[in-house]
N, C-alpha and C positions, 0 to 999 in steps of 0.2 A: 693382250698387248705384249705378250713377253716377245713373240719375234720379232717387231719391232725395235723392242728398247733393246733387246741383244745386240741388232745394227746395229743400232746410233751408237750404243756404248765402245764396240767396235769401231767406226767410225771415230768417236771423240780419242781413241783410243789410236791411229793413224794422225787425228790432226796435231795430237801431242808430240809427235813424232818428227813431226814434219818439219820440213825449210824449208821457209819462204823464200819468195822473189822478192827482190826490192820494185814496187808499183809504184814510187813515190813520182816519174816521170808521166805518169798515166794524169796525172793530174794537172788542173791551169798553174799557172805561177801564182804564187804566192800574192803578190800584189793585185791578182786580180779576182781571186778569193773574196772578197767581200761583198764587192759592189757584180757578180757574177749570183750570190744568191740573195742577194737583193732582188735581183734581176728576177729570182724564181728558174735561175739555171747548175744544175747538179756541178760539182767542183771535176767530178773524173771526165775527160775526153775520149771518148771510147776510140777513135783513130788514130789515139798514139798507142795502143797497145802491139797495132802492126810491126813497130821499131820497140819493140820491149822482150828479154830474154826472158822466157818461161820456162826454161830446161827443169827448175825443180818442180814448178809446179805440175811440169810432164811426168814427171817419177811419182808426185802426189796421184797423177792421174792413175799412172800404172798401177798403185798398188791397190787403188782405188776397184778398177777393172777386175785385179783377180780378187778382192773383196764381194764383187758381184758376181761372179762367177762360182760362188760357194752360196748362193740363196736358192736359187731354184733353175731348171733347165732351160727354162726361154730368158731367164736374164741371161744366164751363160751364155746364150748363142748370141744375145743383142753386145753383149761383153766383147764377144769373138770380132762380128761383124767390126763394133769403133775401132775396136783394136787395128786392125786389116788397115780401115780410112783413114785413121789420125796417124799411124805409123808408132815407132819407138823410136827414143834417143831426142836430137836435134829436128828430126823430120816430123813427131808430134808437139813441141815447143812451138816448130813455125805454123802445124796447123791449128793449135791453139791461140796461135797471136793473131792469123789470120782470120780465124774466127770472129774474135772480139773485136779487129780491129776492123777489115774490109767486110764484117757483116755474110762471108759467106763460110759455107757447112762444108765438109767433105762429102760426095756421093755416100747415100747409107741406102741397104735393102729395104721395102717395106716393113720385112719383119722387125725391123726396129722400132721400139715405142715411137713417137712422136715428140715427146719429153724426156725420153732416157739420156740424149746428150745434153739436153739445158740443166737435167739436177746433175750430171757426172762433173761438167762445167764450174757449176754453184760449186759442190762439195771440195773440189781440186784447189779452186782458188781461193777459198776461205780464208786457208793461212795467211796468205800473204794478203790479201783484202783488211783483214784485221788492223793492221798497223797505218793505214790511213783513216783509221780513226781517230786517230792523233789529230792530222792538222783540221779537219774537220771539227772535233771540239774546240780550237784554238780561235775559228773566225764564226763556230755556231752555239748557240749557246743553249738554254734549254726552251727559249721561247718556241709559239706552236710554230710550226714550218704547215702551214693550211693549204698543199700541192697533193696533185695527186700520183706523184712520184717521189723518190727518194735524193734528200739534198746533195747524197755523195755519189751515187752511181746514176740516176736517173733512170730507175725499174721503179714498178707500181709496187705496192704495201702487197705483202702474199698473206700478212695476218696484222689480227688487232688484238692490242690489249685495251678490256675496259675497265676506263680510271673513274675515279669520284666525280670528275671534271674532262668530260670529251675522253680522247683515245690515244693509245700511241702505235701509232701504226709501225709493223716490220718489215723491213725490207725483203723482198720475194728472190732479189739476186746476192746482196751483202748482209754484212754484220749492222749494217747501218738500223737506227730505231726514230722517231722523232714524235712529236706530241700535236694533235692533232685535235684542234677546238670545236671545228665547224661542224655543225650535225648537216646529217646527209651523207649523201655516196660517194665518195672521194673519188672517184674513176671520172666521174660524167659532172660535180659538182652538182648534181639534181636534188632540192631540199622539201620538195612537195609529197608531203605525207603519205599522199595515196598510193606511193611509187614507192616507197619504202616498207620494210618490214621485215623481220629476224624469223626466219621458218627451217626449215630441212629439223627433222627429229634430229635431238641430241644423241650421240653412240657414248657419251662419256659425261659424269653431270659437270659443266663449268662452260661447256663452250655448246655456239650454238654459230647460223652460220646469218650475216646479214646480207639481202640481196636489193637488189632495182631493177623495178618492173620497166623504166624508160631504156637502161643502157643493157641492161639483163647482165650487170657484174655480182659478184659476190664477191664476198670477204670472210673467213674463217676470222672468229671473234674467241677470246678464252675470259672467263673471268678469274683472273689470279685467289680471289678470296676463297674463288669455290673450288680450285684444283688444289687448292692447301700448298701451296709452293712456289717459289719462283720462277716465270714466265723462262722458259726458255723455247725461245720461237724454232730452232733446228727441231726439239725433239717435239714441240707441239703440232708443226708442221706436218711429221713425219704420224704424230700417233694418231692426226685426224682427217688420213688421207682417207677412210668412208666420209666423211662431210663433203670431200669432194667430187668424189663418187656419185654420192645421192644430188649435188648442185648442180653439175656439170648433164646427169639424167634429167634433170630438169630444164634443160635449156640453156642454162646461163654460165656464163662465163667468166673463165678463172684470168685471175687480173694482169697480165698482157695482154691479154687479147681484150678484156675489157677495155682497158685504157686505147688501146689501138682503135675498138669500136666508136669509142666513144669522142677519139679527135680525127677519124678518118683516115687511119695509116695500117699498115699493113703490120701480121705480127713478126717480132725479133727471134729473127732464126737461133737464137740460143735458149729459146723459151720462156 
């Protein structure tokens, strides 16, 4: 794991660094916060980020880019390639707001992963995502939120933690976290035994991966007791991307596109 944790440490080490955007517009009004996750609808409006300046979180991106571009030679070149699409300055601001907001991508090579721009995305805007965590606590509190998407942004759980009592699942695009009662698959809500089950070998002892044999989603699951430490889902993510490796060989699908499967929509071009 050491190249790994080198990243992230890295990484955590850029996001200390960093200036946020103010996101606080990306979100409903305030008054209708409440009765919106009542509702079982995420507080962020992903179409107002079309009219939202990202300029720092463009510079987050950039520096981000040549951080990838120091891991190995095809990340470089996919580095090279975003670079080229998304531009510098003000002209990768608008194609970052354009992204989130009108839901489209910059032309990219094939050589480009498939998910190399939906984690560059995730990791750029972290910082600034962070601080609407604020008014999120304010109208949520810690009862379970039993959805299969997250209260603040509206992306699927990318991991769990298992508690004494249900889970609390993480969010796969923000900082967001929330407690989660209901046994079963949270992607497809499927609660029939037969269709459930925790398999793929463990690579590390705590975490293990749980899947559904109806919607064919999986979930990266950690048991905090057993990694001896505090849940931190970026670097848990990041050190058990063989769980996703062996899940994803198997069939099943990692949770956008689960969730996509599972209610009959296509997947979010940001991954």
């Amino acid at each position: 794991l050491r190249e790994p944790l080198q990243f992230y440490r890295r990484v955590s080490d850029l996001w200390a660094s960093a200036v946020p955007d103010d996101l606080t517009r990306v979100l409903v009004d305030p008054d209708d916060r409440p009765l919106r996750l009542a509702r079982g609808w995420p507080l962020m409006d992903p179409p107002r980020f079309a009219d939202t300046d990202l300029s720092r979180s463009a510079e987050t991106w950039r520096r981000l880019l040549a951080l990838m571009r120091t891991r190995n030679p095809a990340l470089a070149a996919a580095a090279d390639a975003v670079d080229a699409a998304f531009g510098t300055g003000a002209r990768c601001a608008q194609s970052l707001a354009g992204m989130l907001g009108h839901q489209t991508v910059p032309p990219l090579p094939p050589t480009v992963p498939p998910d190399f721009t939906g984690y560059l995305v995730r990791l750029a805007l972290r910082p600034s995502l962070i601080p609407l965590l604020v008014p999120l606590g304010d109208v949520f509190s810690d009862r379970a939120w039993n959805r299969p998407v997250c209260p603040l942004c509206g992306f699927p759980p990318g991991l769990a933690e298992e508690l004494e009592h249900g889970r609390r699942l993480c969010c796969s695009f923000c900082p967001a976290a929330w407690s989660y009662t209901v046994k079963g698959c949270p992607f497809c809500g499927n609660s029939a035994e037969q269709h459930l089950a925790c398999a793929i070998e463990e690579v590390e002892p705590g975490y293990h991966v749980a899947i559904c044999t109806r919607c064919k989603g999986y979930l990266k699951t950690v048991h905090a007791h057993e990694v001896g430490r505090e849940v931190d889902p970026s670097l848990e993510d990041l050190v058990t991307v063989p769980l996703d490796h062996a899940a994803q060989h198997e069939g099943y699908l990692p949770p956008t596109a689960a969730v996509a499967s599972a209610f009959g929509i296509r997947d979010d071009p940001t991954g």
